[in-house]
TIVEX-594612 format. One record per residue (C-alpha): residue number from 1; residue in three letters; chain; x, y, z. Coordinates in nm, 2 decimals, padded with zeros to 4 digits, always signed. Layout:
[node NUM 'ALA' 'A' [X Y Z]]
...
! end
This chain:
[node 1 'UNK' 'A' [+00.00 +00.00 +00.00]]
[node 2 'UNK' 'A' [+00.14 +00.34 -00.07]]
[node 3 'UNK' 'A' [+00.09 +00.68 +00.12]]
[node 4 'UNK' 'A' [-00.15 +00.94 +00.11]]
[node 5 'UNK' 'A' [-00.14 +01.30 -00.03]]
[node 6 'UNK' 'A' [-00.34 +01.64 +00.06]]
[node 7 'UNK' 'A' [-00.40 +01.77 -00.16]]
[node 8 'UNK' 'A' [-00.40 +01.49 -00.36]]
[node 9 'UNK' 'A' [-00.40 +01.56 -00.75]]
[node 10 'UNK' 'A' [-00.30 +01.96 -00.78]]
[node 11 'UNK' 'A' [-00.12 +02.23 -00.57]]
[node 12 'UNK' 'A' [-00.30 +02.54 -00.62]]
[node 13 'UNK' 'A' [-00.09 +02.91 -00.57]]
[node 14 'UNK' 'A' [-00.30 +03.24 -00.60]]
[node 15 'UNK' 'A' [-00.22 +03.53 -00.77]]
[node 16 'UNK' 'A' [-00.03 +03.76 -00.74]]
[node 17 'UNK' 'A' [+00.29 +03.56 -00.83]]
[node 18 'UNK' 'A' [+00.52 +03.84 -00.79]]
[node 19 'UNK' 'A' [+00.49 +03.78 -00.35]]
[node 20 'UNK' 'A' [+00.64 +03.42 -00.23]]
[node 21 'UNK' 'A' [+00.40 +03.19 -00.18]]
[node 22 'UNK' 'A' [+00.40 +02.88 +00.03]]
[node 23 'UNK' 'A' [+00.14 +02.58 +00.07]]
[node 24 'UNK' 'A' [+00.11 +02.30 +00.29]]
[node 25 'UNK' 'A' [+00.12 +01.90 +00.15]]
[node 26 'UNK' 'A' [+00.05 +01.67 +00.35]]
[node 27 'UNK' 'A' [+00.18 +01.29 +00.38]]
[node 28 'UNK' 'A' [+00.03 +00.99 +00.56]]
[node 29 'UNK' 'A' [+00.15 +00.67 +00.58]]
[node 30 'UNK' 'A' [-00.18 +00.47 +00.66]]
[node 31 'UNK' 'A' [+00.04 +00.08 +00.65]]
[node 32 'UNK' 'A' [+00.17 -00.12 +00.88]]
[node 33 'UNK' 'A' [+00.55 -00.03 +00.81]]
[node 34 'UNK' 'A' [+00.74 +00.28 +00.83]]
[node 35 'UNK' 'A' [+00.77 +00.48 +00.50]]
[node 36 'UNK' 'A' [+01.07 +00.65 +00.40]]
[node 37 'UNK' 'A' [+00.96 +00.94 +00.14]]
[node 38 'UNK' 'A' [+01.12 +01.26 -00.09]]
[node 39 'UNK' 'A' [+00.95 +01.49 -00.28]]
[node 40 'UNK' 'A' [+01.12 +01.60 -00.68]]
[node 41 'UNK' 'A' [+01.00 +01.84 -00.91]]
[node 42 'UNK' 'A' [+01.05 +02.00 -01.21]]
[node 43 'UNK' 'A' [+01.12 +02.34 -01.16]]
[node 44 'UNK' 'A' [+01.41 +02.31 -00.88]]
[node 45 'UNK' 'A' [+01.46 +02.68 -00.84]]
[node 46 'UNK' 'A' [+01.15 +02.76 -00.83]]
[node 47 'UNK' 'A' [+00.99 +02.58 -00.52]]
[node 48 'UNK' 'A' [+01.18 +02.51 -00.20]]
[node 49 'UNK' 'A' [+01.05 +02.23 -00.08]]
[node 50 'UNK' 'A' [+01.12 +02.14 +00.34]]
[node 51 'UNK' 'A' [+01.16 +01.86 +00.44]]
[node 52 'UNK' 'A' [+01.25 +01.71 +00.09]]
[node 53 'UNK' 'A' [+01.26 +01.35 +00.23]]
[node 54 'UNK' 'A' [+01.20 +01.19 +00.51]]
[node 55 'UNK' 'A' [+01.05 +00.90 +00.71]]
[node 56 'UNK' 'A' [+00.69 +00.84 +00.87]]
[node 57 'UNK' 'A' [+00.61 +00.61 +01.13]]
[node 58 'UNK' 'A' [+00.27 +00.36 +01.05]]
[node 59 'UNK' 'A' [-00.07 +00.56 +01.11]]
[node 60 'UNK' 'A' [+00.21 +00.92 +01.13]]
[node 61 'UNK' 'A' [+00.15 +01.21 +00.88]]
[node 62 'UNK' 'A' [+00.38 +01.47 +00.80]]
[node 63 'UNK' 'A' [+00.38 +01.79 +00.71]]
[node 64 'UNK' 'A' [+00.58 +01.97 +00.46]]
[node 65 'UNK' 'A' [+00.60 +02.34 +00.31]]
[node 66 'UNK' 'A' [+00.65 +02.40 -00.03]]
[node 67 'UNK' 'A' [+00.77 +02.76 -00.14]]
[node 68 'UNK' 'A' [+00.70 +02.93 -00.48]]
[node 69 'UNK' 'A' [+00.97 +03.18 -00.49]]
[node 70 'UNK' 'A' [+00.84 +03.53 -00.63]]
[node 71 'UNK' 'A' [+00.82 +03.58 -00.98]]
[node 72 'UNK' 'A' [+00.93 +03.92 -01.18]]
[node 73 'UNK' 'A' [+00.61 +03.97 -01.32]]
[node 74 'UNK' 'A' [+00.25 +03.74 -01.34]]
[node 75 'UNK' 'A' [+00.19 +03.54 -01.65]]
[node 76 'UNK' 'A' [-00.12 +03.60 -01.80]]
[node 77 'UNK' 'A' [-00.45 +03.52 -01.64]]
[node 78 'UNK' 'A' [-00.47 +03.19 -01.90]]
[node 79 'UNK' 'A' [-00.10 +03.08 -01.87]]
[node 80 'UNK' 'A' [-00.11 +02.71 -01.78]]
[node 81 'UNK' 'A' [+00.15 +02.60 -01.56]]
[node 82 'UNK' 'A' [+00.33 +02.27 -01.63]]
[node 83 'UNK' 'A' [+00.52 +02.22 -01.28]]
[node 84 'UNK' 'A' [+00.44 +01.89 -01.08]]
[node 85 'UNK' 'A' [+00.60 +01.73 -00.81]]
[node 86 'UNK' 'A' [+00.69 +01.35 -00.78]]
[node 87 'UNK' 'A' [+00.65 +01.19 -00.40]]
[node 88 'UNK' 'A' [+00.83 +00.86 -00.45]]
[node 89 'UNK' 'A' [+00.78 +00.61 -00.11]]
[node 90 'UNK' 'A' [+00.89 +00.26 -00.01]]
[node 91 'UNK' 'A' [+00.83 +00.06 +00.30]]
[node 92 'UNK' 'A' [+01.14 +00.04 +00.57]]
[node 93 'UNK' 'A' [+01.12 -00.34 +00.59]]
[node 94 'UNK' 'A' [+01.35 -00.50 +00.88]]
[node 95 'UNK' 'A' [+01.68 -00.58 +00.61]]
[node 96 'UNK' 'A' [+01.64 -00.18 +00.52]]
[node 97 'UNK' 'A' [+01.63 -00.04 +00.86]]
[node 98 'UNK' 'A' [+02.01 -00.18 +00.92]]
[node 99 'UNK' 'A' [+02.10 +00.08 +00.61]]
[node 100 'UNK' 'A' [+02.22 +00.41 +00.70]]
[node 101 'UNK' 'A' [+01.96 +00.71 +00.61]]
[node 102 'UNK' 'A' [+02.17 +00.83 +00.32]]
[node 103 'UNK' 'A' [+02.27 +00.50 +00.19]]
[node 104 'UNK' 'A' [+01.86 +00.38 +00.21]]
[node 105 'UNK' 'A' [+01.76 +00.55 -00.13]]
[node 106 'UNK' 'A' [+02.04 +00.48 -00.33]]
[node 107 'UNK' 'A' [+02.02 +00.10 -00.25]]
[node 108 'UNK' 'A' [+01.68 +00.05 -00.32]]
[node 109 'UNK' 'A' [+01.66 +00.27 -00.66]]
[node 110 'UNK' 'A' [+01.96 +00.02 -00.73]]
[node 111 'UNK' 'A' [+01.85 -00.34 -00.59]]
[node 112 'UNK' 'A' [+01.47 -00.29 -00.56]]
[node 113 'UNK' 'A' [+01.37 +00.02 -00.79]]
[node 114 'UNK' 'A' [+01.00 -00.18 -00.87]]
[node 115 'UNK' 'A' [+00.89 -00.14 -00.51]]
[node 116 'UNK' 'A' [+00.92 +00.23 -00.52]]
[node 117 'UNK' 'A' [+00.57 +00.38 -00.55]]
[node 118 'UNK' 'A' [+00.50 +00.71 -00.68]]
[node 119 'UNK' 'A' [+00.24 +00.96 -00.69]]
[node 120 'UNK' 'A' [+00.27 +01.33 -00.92]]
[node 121 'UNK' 'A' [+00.09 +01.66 -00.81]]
[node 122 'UNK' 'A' [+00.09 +01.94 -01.07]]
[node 123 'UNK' 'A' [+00.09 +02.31 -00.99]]
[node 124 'UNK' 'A' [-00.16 +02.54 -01.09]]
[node 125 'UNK' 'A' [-00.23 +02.88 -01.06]]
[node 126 'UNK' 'A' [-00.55 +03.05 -00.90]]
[node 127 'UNK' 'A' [-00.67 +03.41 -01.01]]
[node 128 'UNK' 'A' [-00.66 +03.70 -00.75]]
[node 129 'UNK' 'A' [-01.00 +03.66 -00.50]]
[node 130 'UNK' 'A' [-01.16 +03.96 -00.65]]
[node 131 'UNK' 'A' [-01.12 +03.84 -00.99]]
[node 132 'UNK' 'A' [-01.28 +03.55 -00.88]]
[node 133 'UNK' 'A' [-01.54 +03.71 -00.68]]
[node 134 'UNK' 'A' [-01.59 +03.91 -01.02]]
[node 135 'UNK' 'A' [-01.60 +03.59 -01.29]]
[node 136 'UNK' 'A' [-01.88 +03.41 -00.99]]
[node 137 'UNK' 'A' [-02.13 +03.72 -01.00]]
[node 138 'UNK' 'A' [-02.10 +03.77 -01.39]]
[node 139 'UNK' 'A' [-02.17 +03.40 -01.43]]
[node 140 'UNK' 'A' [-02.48 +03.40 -01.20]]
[node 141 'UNK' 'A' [-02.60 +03.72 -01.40]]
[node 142 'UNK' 'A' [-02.54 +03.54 -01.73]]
[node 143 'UNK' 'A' [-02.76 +03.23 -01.60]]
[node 144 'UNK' 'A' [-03.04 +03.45 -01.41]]
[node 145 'UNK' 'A' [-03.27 +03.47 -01.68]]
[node 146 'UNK' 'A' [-03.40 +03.85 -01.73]]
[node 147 'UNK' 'A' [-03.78 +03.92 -01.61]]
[node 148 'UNK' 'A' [-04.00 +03.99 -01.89]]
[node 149 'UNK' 'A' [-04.36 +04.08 -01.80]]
[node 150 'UNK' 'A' [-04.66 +03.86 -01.97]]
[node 151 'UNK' 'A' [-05.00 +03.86 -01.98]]
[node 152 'UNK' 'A' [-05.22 +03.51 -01.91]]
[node 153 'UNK' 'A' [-05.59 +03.46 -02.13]]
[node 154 'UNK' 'A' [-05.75 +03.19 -01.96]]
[node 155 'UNK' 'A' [-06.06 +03.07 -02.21]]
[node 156 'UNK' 'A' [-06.42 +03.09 -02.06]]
[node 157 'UNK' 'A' [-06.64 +02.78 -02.11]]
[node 158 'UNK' 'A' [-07.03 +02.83 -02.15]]
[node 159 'UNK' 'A' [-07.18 +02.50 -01.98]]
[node 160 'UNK' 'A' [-07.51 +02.58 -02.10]]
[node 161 'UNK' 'A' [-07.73 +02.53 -02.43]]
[node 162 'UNK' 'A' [-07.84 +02.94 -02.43]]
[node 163 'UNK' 'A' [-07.71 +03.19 -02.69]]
[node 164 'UNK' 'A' [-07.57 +03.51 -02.55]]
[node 165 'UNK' 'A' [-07.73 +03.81 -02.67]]
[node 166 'UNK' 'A' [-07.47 +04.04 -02.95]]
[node 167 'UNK' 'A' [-07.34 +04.31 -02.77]]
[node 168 'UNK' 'A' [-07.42 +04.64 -02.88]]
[node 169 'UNK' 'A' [-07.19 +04.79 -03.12]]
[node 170 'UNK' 'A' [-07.05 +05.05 -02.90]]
[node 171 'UNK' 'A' [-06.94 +04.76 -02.63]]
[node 172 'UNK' 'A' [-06.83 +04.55 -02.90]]
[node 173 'UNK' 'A' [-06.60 +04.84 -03.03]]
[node 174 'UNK' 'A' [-06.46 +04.91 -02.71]]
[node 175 'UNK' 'A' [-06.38 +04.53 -02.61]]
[node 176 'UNK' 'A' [-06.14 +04.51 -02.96]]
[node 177 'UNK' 'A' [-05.99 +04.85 -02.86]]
[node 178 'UNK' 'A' [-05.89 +04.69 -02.55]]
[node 179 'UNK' 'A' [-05.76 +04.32 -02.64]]
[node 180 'UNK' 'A' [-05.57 +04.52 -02.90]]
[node 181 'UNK' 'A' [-05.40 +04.73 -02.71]]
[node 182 'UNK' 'A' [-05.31 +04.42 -02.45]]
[node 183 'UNK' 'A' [-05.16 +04.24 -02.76]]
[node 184 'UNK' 'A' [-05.00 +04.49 -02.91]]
[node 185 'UNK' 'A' [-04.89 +04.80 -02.66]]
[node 186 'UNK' 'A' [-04.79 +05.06 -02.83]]
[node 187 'UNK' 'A' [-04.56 +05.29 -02.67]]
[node 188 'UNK' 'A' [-04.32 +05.60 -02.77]]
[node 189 'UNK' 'A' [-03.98 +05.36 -02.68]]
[node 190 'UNK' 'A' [-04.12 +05.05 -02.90]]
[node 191 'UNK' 'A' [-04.28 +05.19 -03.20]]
[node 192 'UNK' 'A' [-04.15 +05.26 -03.50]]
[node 193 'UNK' 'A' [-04.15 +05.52 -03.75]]
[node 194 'UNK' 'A' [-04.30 +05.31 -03.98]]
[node 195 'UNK' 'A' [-04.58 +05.19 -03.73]]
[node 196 'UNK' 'A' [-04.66 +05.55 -03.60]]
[node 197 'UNK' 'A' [-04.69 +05.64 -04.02]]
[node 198 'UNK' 'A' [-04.91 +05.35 -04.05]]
[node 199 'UNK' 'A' [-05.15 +05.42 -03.76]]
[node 200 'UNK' 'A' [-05.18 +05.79 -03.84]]
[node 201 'UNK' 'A' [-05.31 +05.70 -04.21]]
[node 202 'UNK' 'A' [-05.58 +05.41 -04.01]]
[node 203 'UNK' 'A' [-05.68 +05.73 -03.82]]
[node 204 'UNK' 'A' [-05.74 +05.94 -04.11]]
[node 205 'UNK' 'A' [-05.86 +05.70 -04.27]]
[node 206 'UNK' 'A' [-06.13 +05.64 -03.98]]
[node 207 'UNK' 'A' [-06.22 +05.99 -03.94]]
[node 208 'UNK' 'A' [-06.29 +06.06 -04.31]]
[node 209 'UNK' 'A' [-06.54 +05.79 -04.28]]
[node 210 'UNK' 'A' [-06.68 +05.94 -03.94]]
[node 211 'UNK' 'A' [-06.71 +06.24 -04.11]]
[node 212 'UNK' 'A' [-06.92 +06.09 -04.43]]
[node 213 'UNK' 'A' [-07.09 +05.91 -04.16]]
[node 214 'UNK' 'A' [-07.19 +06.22 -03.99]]
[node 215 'UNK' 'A' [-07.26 +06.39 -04.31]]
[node 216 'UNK' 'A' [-07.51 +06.10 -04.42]]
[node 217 'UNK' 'A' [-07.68 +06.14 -04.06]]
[node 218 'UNK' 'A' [-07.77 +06.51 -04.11]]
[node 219 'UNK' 'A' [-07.93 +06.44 -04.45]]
[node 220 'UNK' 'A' [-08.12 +06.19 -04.34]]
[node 221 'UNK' 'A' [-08.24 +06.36 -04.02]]
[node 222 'UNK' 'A' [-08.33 +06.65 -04.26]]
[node 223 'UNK' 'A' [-08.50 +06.44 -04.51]]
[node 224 'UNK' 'A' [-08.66 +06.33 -04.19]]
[node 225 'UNK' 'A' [-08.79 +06.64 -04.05]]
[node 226 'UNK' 'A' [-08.93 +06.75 -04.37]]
[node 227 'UNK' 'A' [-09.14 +06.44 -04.43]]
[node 228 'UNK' 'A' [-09.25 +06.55 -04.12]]
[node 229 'UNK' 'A' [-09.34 +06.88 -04.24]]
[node 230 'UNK' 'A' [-09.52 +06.73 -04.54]]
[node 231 'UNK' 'A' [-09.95 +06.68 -04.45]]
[node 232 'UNK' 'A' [-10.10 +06.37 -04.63]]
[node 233 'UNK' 'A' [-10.36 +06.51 -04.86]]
[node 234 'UNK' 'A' [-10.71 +06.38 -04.76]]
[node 235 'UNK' 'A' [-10.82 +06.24 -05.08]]
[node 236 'UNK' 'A' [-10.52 +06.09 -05.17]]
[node 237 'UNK' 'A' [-10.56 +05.71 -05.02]]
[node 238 'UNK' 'A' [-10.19 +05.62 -05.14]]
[node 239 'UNK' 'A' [-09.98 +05.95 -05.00]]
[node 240 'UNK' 'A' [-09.91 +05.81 -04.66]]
[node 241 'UNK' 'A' [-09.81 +05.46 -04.82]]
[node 242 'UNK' 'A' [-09.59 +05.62 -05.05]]
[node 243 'UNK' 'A' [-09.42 +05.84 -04.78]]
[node 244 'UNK' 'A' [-09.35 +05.53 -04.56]]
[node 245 'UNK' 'A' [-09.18 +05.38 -04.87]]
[node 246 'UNK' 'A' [-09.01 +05.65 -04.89]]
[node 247 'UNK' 'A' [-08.88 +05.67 -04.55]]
[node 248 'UNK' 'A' [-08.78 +05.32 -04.57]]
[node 249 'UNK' 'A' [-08.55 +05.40 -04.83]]
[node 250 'UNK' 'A' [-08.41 +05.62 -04.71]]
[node 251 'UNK' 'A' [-08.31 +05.47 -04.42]]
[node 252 'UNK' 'A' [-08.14 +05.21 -04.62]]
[node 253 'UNK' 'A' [-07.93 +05.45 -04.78]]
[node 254 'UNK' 'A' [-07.73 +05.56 -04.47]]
[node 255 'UNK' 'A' [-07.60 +05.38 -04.17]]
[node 256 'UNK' 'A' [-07.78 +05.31 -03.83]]
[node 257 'UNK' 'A' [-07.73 +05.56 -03.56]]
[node 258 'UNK' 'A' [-07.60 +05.32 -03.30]]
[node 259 'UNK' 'A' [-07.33 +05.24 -03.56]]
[node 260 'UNK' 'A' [-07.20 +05.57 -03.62]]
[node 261 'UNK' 'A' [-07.18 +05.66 -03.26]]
[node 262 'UNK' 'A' [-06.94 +05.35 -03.21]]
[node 263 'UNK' 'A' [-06.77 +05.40 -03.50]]
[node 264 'UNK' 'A' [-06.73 +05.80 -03.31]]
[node 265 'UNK' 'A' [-06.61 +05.57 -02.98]]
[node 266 'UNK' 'A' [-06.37 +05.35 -03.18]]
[node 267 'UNK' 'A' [-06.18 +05.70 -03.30]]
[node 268 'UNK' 'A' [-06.18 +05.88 -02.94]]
[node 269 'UNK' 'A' [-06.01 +05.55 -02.77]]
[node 270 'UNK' 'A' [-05.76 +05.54 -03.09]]
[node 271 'UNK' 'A' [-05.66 +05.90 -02.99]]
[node 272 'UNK' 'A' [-05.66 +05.86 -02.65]]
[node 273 'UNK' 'A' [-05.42 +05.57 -02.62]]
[node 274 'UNK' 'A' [-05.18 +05.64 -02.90]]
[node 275 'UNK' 'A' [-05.15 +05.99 -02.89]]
! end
């Protein structure tokens, strides 16, 4: 069985790298035996590594410092360091415990080399806490998603067999101004140019026909009055049937009443919410 590292895969160092830095590795020797350990690495004058070797007792951990000397300047924030360290181990069995401490190592790399167990650690380096701090709380705004305000139609069921009554025109026109406003809301920061030139000629459009409406009310009211006016002739059986004809037509040629007033309503609540 071999020893136990902590950490165990990576040995982190935070920014700045221009200060000396120093971190803590821990070794455990969990067997039965006493371990004998030493610690190599890549970049020699670079880390200071104390104590370098070593031996720990069964169920004993040890504790060493490793040193990043300081650097001139930091890499850049996505430089990827390549320095590891190599913790080589092997049990001090009973023959190996009559060898002298600086004679162990070179024996057994000589006369047992495939007992030597070996774990790597590689270095890495962490970004400044602030900068970290910085990259968490632009991540979390990036996955909040952004509140956007809707509107929920929930569908009315009829459960019985009766027909509703038509609303009146003027009700009618008012219940379109309003789901159309709802779907599509208007406002100075959303519209267009185009939208605002298209809406204008709709208005127009609706008050030159409000006007012709109004204009076919007058003469019809006037037509009106003067029938009015007009006395049926005594001896004449067929006057009044021929006025009521009359009246009848004329009717037809214009618009009901109740239609030009909500056709008046429809233009007011166009005005009133887009301008």
């Amino acid at each position: 069985m071999s020893i136990e590292l902590e950490p165990s895969s990576q040995l982190a160092f935070r920014r700045p790298l221009t200060d000396a830095i120093k971190e803590t590795l821990f070794i455990r020797n969990p067997t039965q035996l006493p371990i004998s350990f030493k610690v190599k690495t890549t970049a020699p004058k670079q880390y200071c590594v104390r104590p370098n070797s070593g031996r720990i007792e069964p169920g004993q951990e040890l504790e060493v410092q490793v040193q990043m000397q300081a650097m001139k300047e930091d890499p850049p924030i996505d430089f990827k360091c390549k320095d590891k360290f190599l913790v080589q181990s092997i049990a001090i069995t009973a023959e190996r415990m009559q060898l002298a401490p600086q004679d162990l190592w070179p024996t057994v790399e000589r006369e047992a080399r495939d007992q030597i167990r070996e774990k790597k650690i590689r270095c890495v380096f962490l970004p400044p806490l602030g900068h970290e701090i910085t990259q968490i709380k632009e991540e979390e705004l990036e996955a909040t998603p952004s509140p956007t305000s809707h509107v929920t139609f929930r569908d009315s069921t009829n459960n019985d067999n009766t027909v509703p009554a038509p609303a009146s025109p003027i009700r009618q026109a008012a219940q379109h101004i309003s789901v159309a406003h709802v779907q599509n809301p208007f406002n100075a920061s959303s519209a267009t140019s185009g939208d605002v030139r298209t809406l204008k000629h709709e208005i127009e459009s609706a008050q030159a026909t409000i006007q012709s409406l109004q204009s076919s009310v007058e003469r019809l009211q006037k037509e009106a009055n003067s029938l009015r006016q007009r006395r049926p002739d005594s001896g004449s059986a067929s006057t009044p049937t021929m006025t009521a004809v009359h009246l009848k037509n004329s009717q037809q040629e214009g618009y009901p009443v109740t239609y030009v007033a909500g056709a008046a309503v429809v233009a007011f609540l166009f005005a009133y919410i887009f301008f």
